[in-house]
MARTILO-35578 format. One record per residue (C-alpha): residue in one letter; x, y, z. Coordinates in steps of 0.1 Angstrom, whole numbers, padded with zeros to 4 digits, always signed. Layout:
N
[r "A"; [X; Y; Z]]
...
END
This chain:
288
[r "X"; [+1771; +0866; +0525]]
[r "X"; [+1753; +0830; +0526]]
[r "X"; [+1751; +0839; +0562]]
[r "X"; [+1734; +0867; +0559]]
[r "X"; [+1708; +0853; +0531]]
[r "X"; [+1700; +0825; +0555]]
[r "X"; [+1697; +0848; +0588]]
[r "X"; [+1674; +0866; +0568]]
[r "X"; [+1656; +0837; +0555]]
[r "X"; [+1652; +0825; +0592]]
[r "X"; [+1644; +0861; +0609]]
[r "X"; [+1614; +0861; +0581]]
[r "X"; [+1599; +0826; +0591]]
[r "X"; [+1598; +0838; +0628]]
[r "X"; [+1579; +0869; +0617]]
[r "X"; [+1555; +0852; +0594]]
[r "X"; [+1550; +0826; +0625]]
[r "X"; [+1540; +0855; +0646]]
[r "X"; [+1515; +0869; +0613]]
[r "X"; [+1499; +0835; +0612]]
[r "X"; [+1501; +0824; +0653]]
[r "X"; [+1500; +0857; +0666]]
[r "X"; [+1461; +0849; +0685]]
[r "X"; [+1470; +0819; +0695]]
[r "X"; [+1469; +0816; +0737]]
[r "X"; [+1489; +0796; +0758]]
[r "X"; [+1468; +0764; +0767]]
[r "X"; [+1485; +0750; +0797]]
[r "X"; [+1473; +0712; +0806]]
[r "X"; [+1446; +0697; +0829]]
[r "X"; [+1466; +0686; +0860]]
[r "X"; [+1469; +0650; +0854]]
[r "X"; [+1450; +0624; +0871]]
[r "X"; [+1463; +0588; +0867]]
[r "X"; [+1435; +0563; +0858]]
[r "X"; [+1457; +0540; +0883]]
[r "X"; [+1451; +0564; +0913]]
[r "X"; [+1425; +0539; +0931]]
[r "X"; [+1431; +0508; +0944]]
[r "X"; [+1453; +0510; +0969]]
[r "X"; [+1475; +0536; +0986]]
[r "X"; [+1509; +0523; +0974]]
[r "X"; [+1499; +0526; +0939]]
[r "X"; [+1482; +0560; +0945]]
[r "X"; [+1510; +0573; +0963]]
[r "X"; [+1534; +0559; +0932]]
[r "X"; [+1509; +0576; +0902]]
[r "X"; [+1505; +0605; +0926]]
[r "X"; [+1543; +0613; +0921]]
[r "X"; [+1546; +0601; +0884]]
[r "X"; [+1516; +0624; +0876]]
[r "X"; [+1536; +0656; +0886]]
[r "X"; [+1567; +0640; +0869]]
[r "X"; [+1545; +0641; +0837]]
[r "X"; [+1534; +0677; +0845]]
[r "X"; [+1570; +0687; +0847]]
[r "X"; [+1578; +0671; +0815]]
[r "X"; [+1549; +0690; +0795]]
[r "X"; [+1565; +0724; +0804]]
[r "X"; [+1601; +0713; +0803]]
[r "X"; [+1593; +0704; +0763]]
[r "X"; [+1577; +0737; +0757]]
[r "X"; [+1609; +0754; +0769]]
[r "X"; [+1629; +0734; +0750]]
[r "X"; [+1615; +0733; +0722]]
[r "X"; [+1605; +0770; +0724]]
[r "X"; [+1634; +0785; +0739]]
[r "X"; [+1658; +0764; +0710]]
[r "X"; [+1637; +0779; +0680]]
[r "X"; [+1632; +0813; +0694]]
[r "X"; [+1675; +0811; +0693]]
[r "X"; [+1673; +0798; +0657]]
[r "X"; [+1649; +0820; +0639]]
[r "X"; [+1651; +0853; +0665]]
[r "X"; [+1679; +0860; +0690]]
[r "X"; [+1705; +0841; +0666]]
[r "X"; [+1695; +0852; +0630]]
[r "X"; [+1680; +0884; +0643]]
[r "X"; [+1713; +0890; +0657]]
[r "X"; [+1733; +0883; +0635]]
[r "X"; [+1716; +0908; +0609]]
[r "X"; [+1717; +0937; +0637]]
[r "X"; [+1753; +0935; +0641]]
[r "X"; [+1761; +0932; +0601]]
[r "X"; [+1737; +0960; +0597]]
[r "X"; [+1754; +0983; +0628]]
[r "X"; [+1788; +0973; +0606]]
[r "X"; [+1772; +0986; +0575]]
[r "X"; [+1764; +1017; +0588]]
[r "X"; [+1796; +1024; +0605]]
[r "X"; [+1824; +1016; +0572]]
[r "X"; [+1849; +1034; +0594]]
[r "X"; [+1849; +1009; +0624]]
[r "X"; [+1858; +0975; +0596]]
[r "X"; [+1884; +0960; +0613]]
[r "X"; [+1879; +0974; +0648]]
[r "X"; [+1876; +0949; +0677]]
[r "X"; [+1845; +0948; +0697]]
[r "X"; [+1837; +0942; +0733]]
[r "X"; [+1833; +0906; +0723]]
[r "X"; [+1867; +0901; +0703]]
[r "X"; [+1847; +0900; +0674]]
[r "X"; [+1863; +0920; +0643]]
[r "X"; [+1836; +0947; +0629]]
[r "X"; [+1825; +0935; +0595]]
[r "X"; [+1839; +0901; +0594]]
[r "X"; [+1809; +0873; +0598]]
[r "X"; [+1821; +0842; +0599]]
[r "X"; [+1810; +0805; +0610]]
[r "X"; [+1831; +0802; +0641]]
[r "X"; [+1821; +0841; +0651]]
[r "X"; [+1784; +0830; +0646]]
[r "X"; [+1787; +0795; +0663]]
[r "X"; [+1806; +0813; +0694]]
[r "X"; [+1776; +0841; +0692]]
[r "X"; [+1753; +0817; +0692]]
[r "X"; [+1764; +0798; +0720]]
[r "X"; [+1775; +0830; +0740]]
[r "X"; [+1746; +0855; +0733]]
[r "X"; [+1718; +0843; +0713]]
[r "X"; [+1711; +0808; +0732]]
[r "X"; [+1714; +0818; +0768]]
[r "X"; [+1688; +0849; +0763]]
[r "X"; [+1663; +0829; +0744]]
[r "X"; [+1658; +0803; +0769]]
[r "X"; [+1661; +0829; +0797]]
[r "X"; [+1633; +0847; +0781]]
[r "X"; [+1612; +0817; +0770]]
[r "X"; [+1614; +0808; +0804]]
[r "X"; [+1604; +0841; +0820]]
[r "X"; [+1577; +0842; +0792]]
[r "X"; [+1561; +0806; +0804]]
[r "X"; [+1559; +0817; +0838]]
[r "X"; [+1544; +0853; +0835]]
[r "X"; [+1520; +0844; +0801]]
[r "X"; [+1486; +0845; +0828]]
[r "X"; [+1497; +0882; +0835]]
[r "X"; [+1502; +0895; +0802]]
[r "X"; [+1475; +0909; +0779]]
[r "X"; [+1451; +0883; +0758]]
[r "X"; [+1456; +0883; +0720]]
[r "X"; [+1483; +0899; +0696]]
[r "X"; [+1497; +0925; +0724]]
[r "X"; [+1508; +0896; +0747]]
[r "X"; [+1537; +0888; +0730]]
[r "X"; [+1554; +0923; +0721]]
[r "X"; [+1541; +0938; +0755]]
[r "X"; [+1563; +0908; +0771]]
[r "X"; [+1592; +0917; +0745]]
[r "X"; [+1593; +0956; +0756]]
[r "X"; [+1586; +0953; +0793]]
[r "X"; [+1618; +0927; +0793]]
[r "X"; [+1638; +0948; +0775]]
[r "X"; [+1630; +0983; +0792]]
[r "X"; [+1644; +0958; +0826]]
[r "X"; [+1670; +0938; +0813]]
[r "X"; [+1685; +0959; +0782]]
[r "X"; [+1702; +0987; +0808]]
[r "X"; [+1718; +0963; +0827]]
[r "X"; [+1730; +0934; +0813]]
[r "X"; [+1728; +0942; +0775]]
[r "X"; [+1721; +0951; +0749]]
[r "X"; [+1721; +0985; +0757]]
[r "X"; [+1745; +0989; +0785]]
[r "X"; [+1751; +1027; +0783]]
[r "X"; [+1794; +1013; +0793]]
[r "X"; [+1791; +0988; +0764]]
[r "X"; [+1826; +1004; +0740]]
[r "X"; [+1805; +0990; +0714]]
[r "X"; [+1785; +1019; +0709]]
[r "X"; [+1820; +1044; +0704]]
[r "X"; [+1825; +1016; +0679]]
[r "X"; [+1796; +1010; +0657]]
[r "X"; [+1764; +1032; +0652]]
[r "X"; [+1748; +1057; +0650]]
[r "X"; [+1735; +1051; +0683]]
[r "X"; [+1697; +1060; +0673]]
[r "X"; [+1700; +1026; +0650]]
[r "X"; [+1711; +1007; +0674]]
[r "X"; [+1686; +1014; +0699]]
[r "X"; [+1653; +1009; +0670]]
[r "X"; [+1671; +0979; +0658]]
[r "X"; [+1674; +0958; +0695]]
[r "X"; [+1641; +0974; +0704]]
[r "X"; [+1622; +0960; +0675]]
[r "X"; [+1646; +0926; +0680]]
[r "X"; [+1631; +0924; +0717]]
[r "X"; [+1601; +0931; +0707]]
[r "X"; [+1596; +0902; +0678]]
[r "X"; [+1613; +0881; +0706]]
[r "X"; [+1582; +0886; +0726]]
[r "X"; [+1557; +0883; +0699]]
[r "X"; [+1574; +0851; +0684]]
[r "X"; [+1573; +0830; +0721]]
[r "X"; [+1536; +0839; +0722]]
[r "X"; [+1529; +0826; +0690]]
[r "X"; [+1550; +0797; +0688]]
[r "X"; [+1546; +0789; +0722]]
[r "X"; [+1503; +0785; +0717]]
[r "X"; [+1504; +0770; +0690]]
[r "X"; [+1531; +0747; +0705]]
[r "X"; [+1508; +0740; +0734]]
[r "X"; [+1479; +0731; +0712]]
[r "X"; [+1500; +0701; +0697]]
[r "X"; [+1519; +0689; +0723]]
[r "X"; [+1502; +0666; +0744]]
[r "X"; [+1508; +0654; +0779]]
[r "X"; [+1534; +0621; +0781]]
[r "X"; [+1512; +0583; +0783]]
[r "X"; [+1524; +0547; +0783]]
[r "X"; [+1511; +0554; +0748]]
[r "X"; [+1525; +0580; +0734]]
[r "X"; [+1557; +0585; +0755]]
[r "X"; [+1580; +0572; +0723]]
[r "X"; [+1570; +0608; +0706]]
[r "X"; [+1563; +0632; +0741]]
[r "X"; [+1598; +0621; +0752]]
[r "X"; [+1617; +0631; +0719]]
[r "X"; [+1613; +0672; +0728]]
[r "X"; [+1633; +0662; +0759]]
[r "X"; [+1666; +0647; +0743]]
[r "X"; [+1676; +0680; +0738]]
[r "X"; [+1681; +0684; +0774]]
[r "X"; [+1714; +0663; +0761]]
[r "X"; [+1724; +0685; +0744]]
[r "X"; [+1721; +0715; +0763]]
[r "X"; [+1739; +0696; +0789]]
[r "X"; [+1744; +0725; +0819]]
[r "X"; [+1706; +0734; +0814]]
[r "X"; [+1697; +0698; +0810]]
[r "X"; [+1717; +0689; +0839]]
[r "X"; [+1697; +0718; +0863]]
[r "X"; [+1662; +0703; +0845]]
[r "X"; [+1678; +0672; +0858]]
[r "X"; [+1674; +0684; +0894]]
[r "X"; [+1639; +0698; +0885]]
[r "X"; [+1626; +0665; +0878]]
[r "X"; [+1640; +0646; +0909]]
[r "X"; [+1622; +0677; +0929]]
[r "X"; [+1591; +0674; +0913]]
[r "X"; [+1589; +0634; +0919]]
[r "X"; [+1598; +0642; +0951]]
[r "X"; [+1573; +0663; +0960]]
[r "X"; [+1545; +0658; +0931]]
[r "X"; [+1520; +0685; +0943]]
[r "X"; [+1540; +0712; +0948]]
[r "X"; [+1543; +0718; +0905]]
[r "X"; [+1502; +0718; +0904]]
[r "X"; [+1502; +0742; +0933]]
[r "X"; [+1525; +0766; +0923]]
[r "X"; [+1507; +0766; +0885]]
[r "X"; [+1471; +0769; +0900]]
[r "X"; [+1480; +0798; +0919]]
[r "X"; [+1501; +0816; +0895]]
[r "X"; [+1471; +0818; +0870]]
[r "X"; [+1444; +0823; +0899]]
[r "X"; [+1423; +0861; +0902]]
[r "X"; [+1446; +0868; +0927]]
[r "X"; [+1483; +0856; +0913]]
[r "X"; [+1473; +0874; +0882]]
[r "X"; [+1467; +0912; +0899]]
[r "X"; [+1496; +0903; +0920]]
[r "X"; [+1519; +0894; +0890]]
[r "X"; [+1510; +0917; +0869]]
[r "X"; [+1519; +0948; +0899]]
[r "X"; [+1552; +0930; +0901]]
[r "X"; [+1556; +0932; +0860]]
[r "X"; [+1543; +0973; +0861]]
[r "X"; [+1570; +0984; +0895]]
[r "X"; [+1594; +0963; +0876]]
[r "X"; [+1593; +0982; +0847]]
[r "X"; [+1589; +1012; +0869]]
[r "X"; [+1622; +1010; +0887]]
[r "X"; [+1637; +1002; +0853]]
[r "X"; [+1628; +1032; +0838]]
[r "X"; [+1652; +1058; +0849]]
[r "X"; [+1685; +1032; +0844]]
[r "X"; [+1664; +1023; +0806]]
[r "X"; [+1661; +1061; +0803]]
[r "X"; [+1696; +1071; +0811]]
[r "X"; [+1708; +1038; +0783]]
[r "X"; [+1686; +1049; +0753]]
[r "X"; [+1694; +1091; +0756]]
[r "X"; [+1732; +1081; +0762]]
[r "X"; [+1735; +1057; +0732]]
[r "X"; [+1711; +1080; +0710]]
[r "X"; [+1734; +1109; +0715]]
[r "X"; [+1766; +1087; +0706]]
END
């Protein structure tokens, strides 16, 4: 029960963060230019690299930072309440095993722990990562976020979960129409909670100086923790030093006139080709 009380405690933070920080747009940083890029070759060439190195950092905070409370407060505690609600709703299946191992009805620290590490924490930062990278594409204001949230799911949810039409689950715990609303509306609040926090994020966090690198360099320790993604942000890093302007490049022409139509044609077929499989998931799980 005191799992559930603070699931829902954390699940209603995350939506009154997307109430209050719903407007707020993604402000992505000036590309940085190094007051030491001047006198000399050698030491332009050496600022030249650690000014993409800083670039890289700025966005590698924002995902962890974004993609680690989007886990907390959305994919984890929202979660968790969707599957105690699917048991509630489904008394007959107590006891049952799911796809997961997990027994139906039963919440309890190490299940939420291994859900957590499992589930919740590798589709938040999957998602918050997606999201940075498409966030010039996507509508300006409020819509950005849930858009994001429902175009994801209508192209992930078939085939990887959580509405794999295969997924025993489903014969399990229900009804299926429940099930479907209740990951839907999750998805959705996914989306419109990384386009909240993720603005207002941006507004605050400020690119890394001799200055201020004590604080900037705090977001990044949690690289350590998330060792095998902190070990491929790792790699990042020695890429982006080694080749400083291809970062800058890449961002300039992802949020250009034209990277915007073109990404945003990629998003719609996407979607498109998604449809029939997304189709297929929801009328075969509504129907269970």
């Amino acid at each position: 029960m005191l799992l559930v009380i603070v699931s829902g405690a954390l699940l209603a933070v995350a939506v009154a963060m997307c109430v209050v920080w719903g407007r707020e747009p993604l402000v992505e940083p000036e590309i940085p230019r190094s007051p030491n890029s001047a006198p000399g070759p050698t030491v332009s060439r050496v600022s030249r690299h650690l000014d993409g190195l800083r670039l890289y950092a700025w966005w590698a905070s924002m995902l962890l930072v974004v993609g680690t409370v989007s886990c907390l407060l959305v994919t984890g505690a929202g979660g968790r309440l969707a599957m105690r609600l699917l048991a509630v709703t489904s008394p007959e299946a107590t006891g049952r095993l799911t796809e997961a191992q997990a027994t139906v009805g039963e919440i309890t620290f190490e299940g939420t722990i291994g859900y957590l590490v499992f589930g919740a924490l590798p589709f938040a930062f999957a998602s918050t990562a997606l999201y940075l990278l498409v966030a010039p594409w996507l509508p300006r204001g409020r819509l950005a976020g849930p858009t994001f949230g429902l175009a994801v799911f209508i192209v992930v949810a078939p085939f990887i979960d959580p509405l794999r039409a295969d997924n025993v689950d489903f014969d399990i715990v229900g009804p299926g129409w429940l099930s479907v609303l209740v990951f839907a509306a999750l998805a959705v609040l996914q989306g419109a909670f990384l386009s909240a926090f993720s603005g207002r994020l941006s507004r605050s966090l400020p690119l890394m100086t001799r200055t201020n690198w004590p604080d900037t360099v705090l977001p990044l320790l949690l690289a350590v923790v998330l060792f095998p993604l902190g070990a491929v942000m790792a790699v990042g890093a020695l890429v982006t030093f080694a080749l400083p302007r291809l970062l800058p490049w890449f961002l300039a022409v992802r949020a250009s006139r034209g990277g915007v139509i073109v990404g945003r044609i990629l998003l719609a077929l996407a979607v498109l080709a998604a449809l029939p499989a997304f189709a297929g998931a929801v009328v075969s799980i509504w129907s269970s």
